[in-house]
C-alpha positions as CSV (number, residue, x, y, z in Angstrom):
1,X,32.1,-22.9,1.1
2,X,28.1,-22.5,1.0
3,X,27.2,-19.6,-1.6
4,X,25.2,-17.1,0.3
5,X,23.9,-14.9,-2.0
6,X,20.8,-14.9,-3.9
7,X,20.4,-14.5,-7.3
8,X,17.8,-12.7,-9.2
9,X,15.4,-15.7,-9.8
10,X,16.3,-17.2,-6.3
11,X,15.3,-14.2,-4.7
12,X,12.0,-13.5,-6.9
13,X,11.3,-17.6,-5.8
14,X,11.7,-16.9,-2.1
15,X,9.7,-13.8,-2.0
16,X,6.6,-16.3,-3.4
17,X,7.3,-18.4,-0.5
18,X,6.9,-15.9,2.0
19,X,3.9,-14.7,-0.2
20,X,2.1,-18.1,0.0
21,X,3.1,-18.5,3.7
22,X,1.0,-21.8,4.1
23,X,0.2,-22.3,0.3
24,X,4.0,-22.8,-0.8
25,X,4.5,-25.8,-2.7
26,X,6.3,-26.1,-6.0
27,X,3.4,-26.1,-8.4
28,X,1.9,-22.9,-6.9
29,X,4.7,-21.3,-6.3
30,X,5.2,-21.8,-10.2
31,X,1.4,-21.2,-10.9
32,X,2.5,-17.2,-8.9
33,X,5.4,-17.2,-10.7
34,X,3.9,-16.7,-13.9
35,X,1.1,-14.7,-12.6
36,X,2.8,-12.0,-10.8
37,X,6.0,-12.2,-13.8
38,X,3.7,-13.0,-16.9
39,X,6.0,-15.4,-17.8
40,X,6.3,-18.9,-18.3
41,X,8.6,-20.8,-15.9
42,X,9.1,-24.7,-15.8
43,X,7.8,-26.8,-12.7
44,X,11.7,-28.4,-12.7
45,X,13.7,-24.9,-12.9
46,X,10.9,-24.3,-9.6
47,X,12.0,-27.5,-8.2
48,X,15.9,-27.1,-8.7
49,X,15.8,-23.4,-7.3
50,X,13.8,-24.5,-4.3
51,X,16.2,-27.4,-3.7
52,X,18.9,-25.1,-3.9
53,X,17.3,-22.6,-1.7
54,X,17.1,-25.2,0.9
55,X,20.7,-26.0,0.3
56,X,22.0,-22.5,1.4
57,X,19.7,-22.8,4.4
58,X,17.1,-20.4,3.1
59,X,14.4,-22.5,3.0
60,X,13.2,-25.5,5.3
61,X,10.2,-27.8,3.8
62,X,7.8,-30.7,5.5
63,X,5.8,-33.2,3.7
64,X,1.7,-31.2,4.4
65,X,-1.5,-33.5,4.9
66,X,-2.9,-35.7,1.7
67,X,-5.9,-34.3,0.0
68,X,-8.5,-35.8,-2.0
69,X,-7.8,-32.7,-4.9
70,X,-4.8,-34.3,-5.2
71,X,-5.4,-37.6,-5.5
72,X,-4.2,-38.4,-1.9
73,X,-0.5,-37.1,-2.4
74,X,1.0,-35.0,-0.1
75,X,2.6,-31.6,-1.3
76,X,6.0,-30.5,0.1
77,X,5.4,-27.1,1.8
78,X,8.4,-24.5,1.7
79,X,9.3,-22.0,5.0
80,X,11.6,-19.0,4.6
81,X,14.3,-19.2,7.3
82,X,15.8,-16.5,9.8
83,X,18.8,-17.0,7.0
84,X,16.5,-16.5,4.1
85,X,14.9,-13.5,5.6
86,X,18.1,-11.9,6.2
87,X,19.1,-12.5,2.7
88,X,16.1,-10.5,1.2
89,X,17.0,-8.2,3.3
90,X,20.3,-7.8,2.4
91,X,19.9,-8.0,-1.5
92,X,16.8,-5.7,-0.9
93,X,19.1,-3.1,1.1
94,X,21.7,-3.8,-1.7
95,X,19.0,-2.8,-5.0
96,X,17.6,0.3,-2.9
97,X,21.3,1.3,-2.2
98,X,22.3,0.7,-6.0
99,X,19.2,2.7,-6.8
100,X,19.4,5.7,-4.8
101,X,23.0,6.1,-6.1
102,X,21.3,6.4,-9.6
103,X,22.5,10.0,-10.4
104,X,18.9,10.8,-12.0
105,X,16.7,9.6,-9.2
106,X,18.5,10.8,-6.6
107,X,16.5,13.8,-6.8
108,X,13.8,11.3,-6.5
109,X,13.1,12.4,-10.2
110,X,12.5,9.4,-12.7
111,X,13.6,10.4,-15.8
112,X,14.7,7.9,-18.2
113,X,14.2,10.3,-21.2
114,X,12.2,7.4,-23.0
Protein backbone atom coordinates (compact mmCIF):
# COMPACT_ATOMS: atom_id res chain seq x y z
CA UNK A 1 0.00 0.00 0.00
CA UNK A 2 1.42 3.59 -1.05
CA UNK A 3 2.07 5.71 2.24
CA UNK A 4 0.05 8.79 1.80
CA UNK A 5 0.97 10.97 4.37
CA UNK A 6 3.60 13.47 4.70
CA UNK A 7 5.95 13.80 7.09
CA UNK A 8 7.36 16.87 8.75
CA UNK A 9 10.48 17.22 6.38
CA UNK A 10 8.46 15.93 3.33
CA UNK A 11 6.01 18.44 3.75
CA UNK A 12 8.53 21.49 4.61
CA UNK A 13 10.35 20.00 0.99
CA UNK A 14 7.21 20.18 -0.96
CA UNK A 15 6.18 23.53 0.19
CA UNK A 16 9.84 24.73 -1.48
CA UNK A 17 8.67 23.26 -4.60
CA UNK A 18 5.64 25.07 -4.84
CA UNK A 19 7.74 28.08 -3.57
CA UNK A 20 10.33 27.82 -6.48
CA UNK A 21 7.50 26.95 -8.97
CA UNK A 22 9.98 27.05 -12.10
CA UNK A 23 13.29 27.21 -10.03
CA UNK A 24 12.82 23.65 -8.25
CA UNK A 25 15.62 21.51 -8.63
CA UNK A 26 17.39 19.66 -5.91
CA UNK A 27 20.25 21.96 -5.21
CA UNK A 28 18.03 25.07 -4.78
CA UNK A 29 15.59 23.58 -3.22
CA UNK A 30 18.39 22.60 -0.61
CA UNK A 31 20.07 26.15 -1.08
CA UNK A 32 15.94 27.46 0.38
CA UNK A 33 16.05 24.86 2.66
CA UNK A 34 18.69 26.21 4.71
CA UNK A 35 17.71 29.69 4.05
CA UNK A 36 14.24 29.84 5.11
CA UNK A 37 15.18 26.84 8.21
CA UNK A 38 18.76 28.19 9.01
CA UNK A 39 19.83 24.84 8.94
CA UNK A 40 22.06 22.74 7.23
CA UNK A 41 20.51 19.89 5.15
CA UNK A 42 22.41 17.40 2.78
CA UNK A 43 21.95 17.68 -1.14
CA UNK A 44 21.27 13.53 -0.81
CA UNK A 45 18.63 13.66 2.20
CA UNK A 46 17.05 16.48 -0.69
CA UNK A 47 17.43 13.97 -3.29
CA UNK A 48 15.95 10.87 -1.37
CA UNK A 49 12.92 13.00 -0.02
CA UNK A 50 12.22 14.25 -3.46
CA UNK A 51 12.46 10.77 -4.89
CA UNK A 52 10.22 9.70 -2.37
CA UNK A 53 7.86 12.46 -2.98
CA UNK A 54 7.55 11.42 -6.48
CA UNK A 55 6.99 7.94 -5.33
CA UNK A 56 3.69 8.73 -3.42
CA UNK A 57 2.62 10.75 -6.52
CA UNK A 58 3.20 14.11 -4.96
CA UNK A 59 5.59 15.24 -7.18
CA UNK A 60 6.17 14.81 -10.98
CA UNK A 61 9.82 16.08 -12.43
CA UNK A 62 11.20 16.62 -16.32
CA UNK A 63 14.74 16.89 -17.32
CA UNK A 64 14.82 21.51 -17.94
CA UNK A 65 17.03 23.00 -20.88
CA UNK A 66 21.19 22.77 -20.44
CA UNK A 67 22.77 26.01 -19.39
CA UNK A 68 26.18 27.31 -19.84
CA UNK A 69 26.13 28.14 -15.68
CA UNK A 70 26.05 24.73 -15.37
CA UNK A 71 28.42 23.47 -17.51
CA UNK A 72 25.82 22.30 -20.09
CA UNK A 73 23.94 19.77 -17.63
CA UNK A 74 20.40 19.78 -17.38
CA UNK A 75 18.73 20.16 -13.89
CA UNK A 76 15.66 17.97 -13.02
CA UNK A 77 12.78 20.39 -12.34
CA UNK A 78 10.15 19.18 -9.60
CA UNK A 79 6.02 19.97 -9.98
CA UNK A 80 3.63 19.57 -7.02
CA UNK A 81 0.77 17.30 -8.10
CA UNK A 82 -3.17 17.66 -7.62
CA UNK A 83 -2.17 14.65 -5.00
CA UNK A 84 0.56 16.79 -3.45
CA UNK A 85 -1.56 19.76 -3.15
CA UNK A 86 -4.22 17.96 -1.44
CA UNK A 87 -1.76 16.57 0.94
CA UNK A 88 -0.65 20.11 2.18
CA UNK A 89 -3.80 20.64 2.51
CA UNK A 90 -4.71 18.06 4.52
CA UNK A 91 -1.66 18.08 6.99
CA UNK A 92 -2.14 21.86 6.98
CA UNK A 93 -6.01 21.46 8.00
CA UNK A 94 -4.65 18.73 10.43
CA UNK A 95 -1.80 21.29 12.35
CA UNK A 96 -4.49 24.31 12.35
CA UNK A 97 -7.07 21.74 13.79
CA UNK A 98 -4.38 20.35 16.45
CA UNK A 99 -3.70 24.01 17.16
CA UNK A 100 -6.90 25.52 17.67
CA UNK A 101 -7.70 22.60 20.18
CA UNK A 102 -4.68 23.96 22.13
CA UNK A 103 -6.68 24.87 25.35
CA UNK A 104 -4.46 28.24 25.80
CA UNK A 105 -4.89 29.63 22.31
CA UNK A 106 -8.15 28.85 21.89
CA UNK A 107 -8.92 32.12 23.20
CA UNK A 108 -6.67 33.12 20.49
CA UNK A 109 -4.34 34.08 23.47
CA UNK A 110 -0.60 32.84 23.25
CA UNK A 111 0.58 32.26 26.40
CA UNK A 112 3.27 29.84 26.90
CA UNK A 113 4.30 31.32 30.29
CA UNK A 114 8.06 31.38 29.05
Amino acid sequence: MKETKLGDFEETILLLVGILDKEAYAFKISEEFEAQTERAVSIGAVHSTLNRLGEKGFLTSEMGASTAERGGRRKRIYTITASGQRALQESRDFKISLWDQYPSLAGGNLNFNI
